[in-house]
C-alpha positions in Angstrom: -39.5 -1.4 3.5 -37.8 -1.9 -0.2 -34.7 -2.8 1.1 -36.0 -6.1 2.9 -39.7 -6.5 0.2 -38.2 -5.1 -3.1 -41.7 -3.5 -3.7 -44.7 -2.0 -1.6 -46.8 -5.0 -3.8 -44.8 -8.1 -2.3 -44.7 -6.3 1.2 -48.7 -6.0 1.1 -48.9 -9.6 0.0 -47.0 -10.9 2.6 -49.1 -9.1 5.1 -51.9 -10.2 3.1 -50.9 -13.6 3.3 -49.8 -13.7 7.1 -53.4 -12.0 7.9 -55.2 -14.5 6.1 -53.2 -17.7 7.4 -54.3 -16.8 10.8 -50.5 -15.3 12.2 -52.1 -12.0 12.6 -55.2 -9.5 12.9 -55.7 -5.5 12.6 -56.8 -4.2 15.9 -57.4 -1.4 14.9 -58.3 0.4 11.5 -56.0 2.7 10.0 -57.1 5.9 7.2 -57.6 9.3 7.9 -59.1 10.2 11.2 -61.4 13.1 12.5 -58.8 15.8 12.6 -57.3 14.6 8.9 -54.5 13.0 10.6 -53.3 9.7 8.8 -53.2 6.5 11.3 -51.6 3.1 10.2 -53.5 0.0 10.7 -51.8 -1.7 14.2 -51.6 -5.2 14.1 -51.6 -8.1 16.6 -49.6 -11.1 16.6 -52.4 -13.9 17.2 -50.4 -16.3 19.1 -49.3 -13.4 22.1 -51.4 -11.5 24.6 -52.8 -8.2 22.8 -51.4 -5.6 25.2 -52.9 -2.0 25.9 -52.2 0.8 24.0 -49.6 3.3 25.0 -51.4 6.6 25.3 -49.4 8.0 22.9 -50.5 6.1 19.8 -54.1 5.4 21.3 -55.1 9.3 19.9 -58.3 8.6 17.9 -57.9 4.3 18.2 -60.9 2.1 19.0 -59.6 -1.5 19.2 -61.4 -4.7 17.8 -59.7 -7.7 20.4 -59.7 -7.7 24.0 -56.2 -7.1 25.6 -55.1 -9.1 28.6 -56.8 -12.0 27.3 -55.7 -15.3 26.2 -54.1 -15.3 22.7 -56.5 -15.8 19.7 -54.6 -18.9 18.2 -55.7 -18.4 14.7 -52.4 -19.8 13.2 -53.1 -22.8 14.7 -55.8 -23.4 12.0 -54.4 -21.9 9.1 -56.9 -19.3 8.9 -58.5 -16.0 10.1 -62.1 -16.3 10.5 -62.4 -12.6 10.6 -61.6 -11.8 7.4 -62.2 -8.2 5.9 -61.8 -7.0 2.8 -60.3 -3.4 2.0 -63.4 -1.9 1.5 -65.2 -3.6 4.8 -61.9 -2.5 6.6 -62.0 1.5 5.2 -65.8 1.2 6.3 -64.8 -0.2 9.5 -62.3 2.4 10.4 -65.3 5.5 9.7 -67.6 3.7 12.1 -64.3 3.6 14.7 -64.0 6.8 14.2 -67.4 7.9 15.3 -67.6 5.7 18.3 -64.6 7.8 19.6 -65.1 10.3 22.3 -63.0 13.3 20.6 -62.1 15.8 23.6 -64.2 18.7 23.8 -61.9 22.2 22.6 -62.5 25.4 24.7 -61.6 28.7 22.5 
């Protein structure tokens, strides 16, 4: 992402500032899981549809927004009233991770 931010500290603050204007949310909470595997944070654009997640990347997600629904509209306001901070979000994404049903491993 250098080549289009310059620096992982502008790229973060535009998120930051996009997240808090309303244009988008974090469906789900990204950090390490379970099984130590590192998940990003996915993201939803708030003025579409929030669409299911492909089985492929839905491996340890619980999501925060209903899909199939109408979109949230925050932009139109200018701001998110859902706002987390890091640490609320990191706390967040350890309760996800214990509501998730992990799959039961025969030896």
């Amino acid at each position: 992402m250098k080549d289009w931010f310059g620096s992982n500290t502008t790229m973060y603050r535009a998120r930051d500032s996009l997240y808090k204007a309303g244009f988008i949310v974090f469906n789900a909470y990204g950090g390490k899981s379970g099984n130590g595997m590192k998940l990003p944070h996915l993201y939803a654009l708030t003025w579409a549809t929030i669409d299911e997640l492909n089985e492929k990347y839905s491996l340890m997600r619980y999501t925060h927004y209903p899909i199939k629904k109408a979109p949230l509209n925050y932009w139109k306001s200018g701001n998110n009233p859902n706002i987390k901070t890091r640490r609320e979000r990191n706390n967040q994404f350890k309760k996800d991770v214990k509501k998730i049903k992990k799959p039961i491993t025969s030896y």
